[in-house]
C-alpha positions, 0 to 999 in steps of 0.5 A: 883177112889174108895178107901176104907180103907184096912179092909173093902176092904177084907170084900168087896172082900170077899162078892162079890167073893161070888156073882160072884160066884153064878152068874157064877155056879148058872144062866143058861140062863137068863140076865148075859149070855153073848152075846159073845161066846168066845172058848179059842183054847187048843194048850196047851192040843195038845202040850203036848199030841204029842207022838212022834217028826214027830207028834210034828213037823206036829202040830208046822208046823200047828200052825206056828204063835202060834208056833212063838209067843211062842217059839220064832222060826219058825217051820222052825227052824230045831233046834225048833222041838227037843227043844221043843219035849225035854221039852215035854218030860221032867218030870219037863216040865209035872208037871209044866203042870199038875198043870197049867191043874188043875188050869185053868180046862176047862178055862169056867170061862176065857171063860165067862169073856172074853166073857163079856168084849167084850160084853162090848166093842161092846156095845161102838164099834159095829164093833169090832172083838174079837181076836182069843184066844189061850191057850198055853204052853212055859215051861215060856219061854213066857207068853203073846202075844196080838194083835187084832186079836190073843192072846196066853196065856202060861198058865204056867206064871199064875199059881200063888203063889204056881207055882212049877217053875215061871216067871224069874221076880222080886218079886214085878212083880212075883205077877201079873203072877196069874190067876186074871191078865189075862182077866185084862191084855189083855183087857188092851193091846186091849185097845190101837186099840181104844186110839188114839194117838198123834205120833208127841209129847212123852212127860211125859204128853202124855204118862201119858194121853195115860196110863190113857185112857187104865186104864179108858177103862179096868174100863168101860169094866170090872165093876166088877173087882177091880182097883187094878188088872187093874193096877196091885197095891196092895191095900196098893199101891193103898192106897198110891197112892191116899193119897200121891198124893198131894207130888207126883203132887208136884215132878213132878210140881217140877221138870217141869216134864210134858213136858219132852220128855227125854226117860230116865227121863219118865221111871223112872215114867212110866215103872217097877220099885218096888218103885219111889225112886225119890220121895220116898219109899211108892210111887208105880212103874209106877206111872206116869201110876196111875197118868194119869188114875186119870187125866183121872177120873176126867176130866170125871167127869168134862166133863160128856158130853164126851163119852168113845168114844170121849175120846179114840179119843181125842189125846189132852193130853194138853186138857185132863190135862187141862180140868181134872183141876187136881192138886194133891188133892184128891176127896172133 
């Protein structure tokens, strides 16, 4: 993986904001034009403009499936139309709305990064769909919800910051639910029609392969975005992650850790937690996930005969450790 030291980060950040900046207000038609056309749906703008509840309960019965996915109940839910017309209503409801309207605009520049991941995806599959986006709002009941062929953003999640009201979630997630996050977080979770798997082991090293091919996937479809928002570090966990690997792959060695199929066990490495405290304050949450996309790496570099492809359908996790030749130590 790349790893720069923490000040010379900011000044890259910096220079190639204004280059994508000037790239997406500053080229009409010419090479960097995306192929795809993406439409993001505006459910968000028709929910919040209904004027009375007959009108709400006509658009909720419409978009019965976007409906569901963001509030959790049916249309059919007698319930469900004098909830949701009373958050409409409210003036809280309408500030947190306007201020998620005036952040996303009029979603282009979502549009166009959607646009070119896919692009990029249906340069290694030709066949793949684009799901049907669809931008919403929840009042944070939701945030996200993807599948192949349907992705509902509640816009309101991913204000950022400086949100007037945000996602009930801990602090050291809380920073994900910005606008750079989305495109990243979705690409992830499309990744997975493509990262086959095998069903018949759940081990510590198959859910580290499996995480790894999705991270490596979201690298190669998304070139121009940081590692760190694909997996969600800050730079500083980044940082500590790669310099701290040689202790970490030591734990888990330690602890005979790749083979364990105990559910409780895994999560402690692969699911959302502030910090590993198993292995120490500075090493990052999840991070058996950032452990598997380093596998993942270097078996790439290894095998520069295997494609993305081939990658993403070898469900041999043993094979992919194996020939990663991976044990701890950082790139010569």
């Amino acid at each position: 993986m790349r790893y720069y030291p923490l000040i010379l980060v900011e000044m890259l950040k910096r220079v190639l904001l204004f280059l994508l900046t000037a790239v997406l207000f500053g080229c009409g038609k010419g090479s960097d034009t995306p192929d795809s056309v993406v439409t993001i749906e505006r459910f968000d703008r028709k929910l919040m403009a209904v004027k009375s509840e007959a009108e709400l309960k006509q658009l909720l019965e419409e978009n019965r499936v976007v409906s569901d996915l963001l509030f959790g109940a049916s249309p059919a839910d007698t319930a469900l139309t004098g909830d949701v017309w009373h958050m409409v209503q409210h003036a809280d409801a309408r500030k947190l709305y306007q201020q998620a309207d005036e952040t996303f605009g009029d979603l282009k520049l979502m549009e166009q990064s959607f646009a070119r991941a896919f692009d990029e995806i249906r340069k290694l599959y030709p066949g793949f769909t684009p799901p049907r986006i669809v931008a919403g709002f929840s009042g944070l009941r939701n945030d996200m919800v993807v599948s192949d062929s349907l992705v509902v953003i509640s816009l309101e999640s991913f204000i950022g910051p400086k949100a007037l009201y945000r996602p009930d979630q801990p602090d050291y997630m809380l920073r994900r639910f910005a606008p750079e996050y989305v495109v990243p977080n979705v690409i992830r979770f499309l990744s997975n029609q493509f990262n086959k798997v095998d069903f018949k082991t759940d081990s510590f090293t198959a859910d580290m392969v499996f995480f790894g091919k999705s991270l490596e996937f979201s690298r190669a479809v998304l070139p121009h975005v940081e590692d760190s928002l694909i997996i969600g570090y800050t730079n500083r966990e980044m940082q500590n992650a790669y310099e701290h690997q040689d202790v970490i792959w030591a734990h888990i060695i330690d602890r005979e850790l790749l083979n364990s199929e105990n559910p409780a066990v895994n999560a402690k490495y692969f699911s959302e937690r502030p910090y590993v405290g198993e292995i120490g304050p500075d090493c990052p949450g999840r991070i058996g996930q950032w452990l598997g996309w380093r596998v993942v790496e270097l078996y790439r570099m290894k095998n520069p005969k295997v494609t993305l492809q081939e990658l993403m359908q070898n469900e041999d996790a043993g094979a992919i450790l194996r020939g990663s030749k991976y044990r701890g130590e950082k790139d010569k």
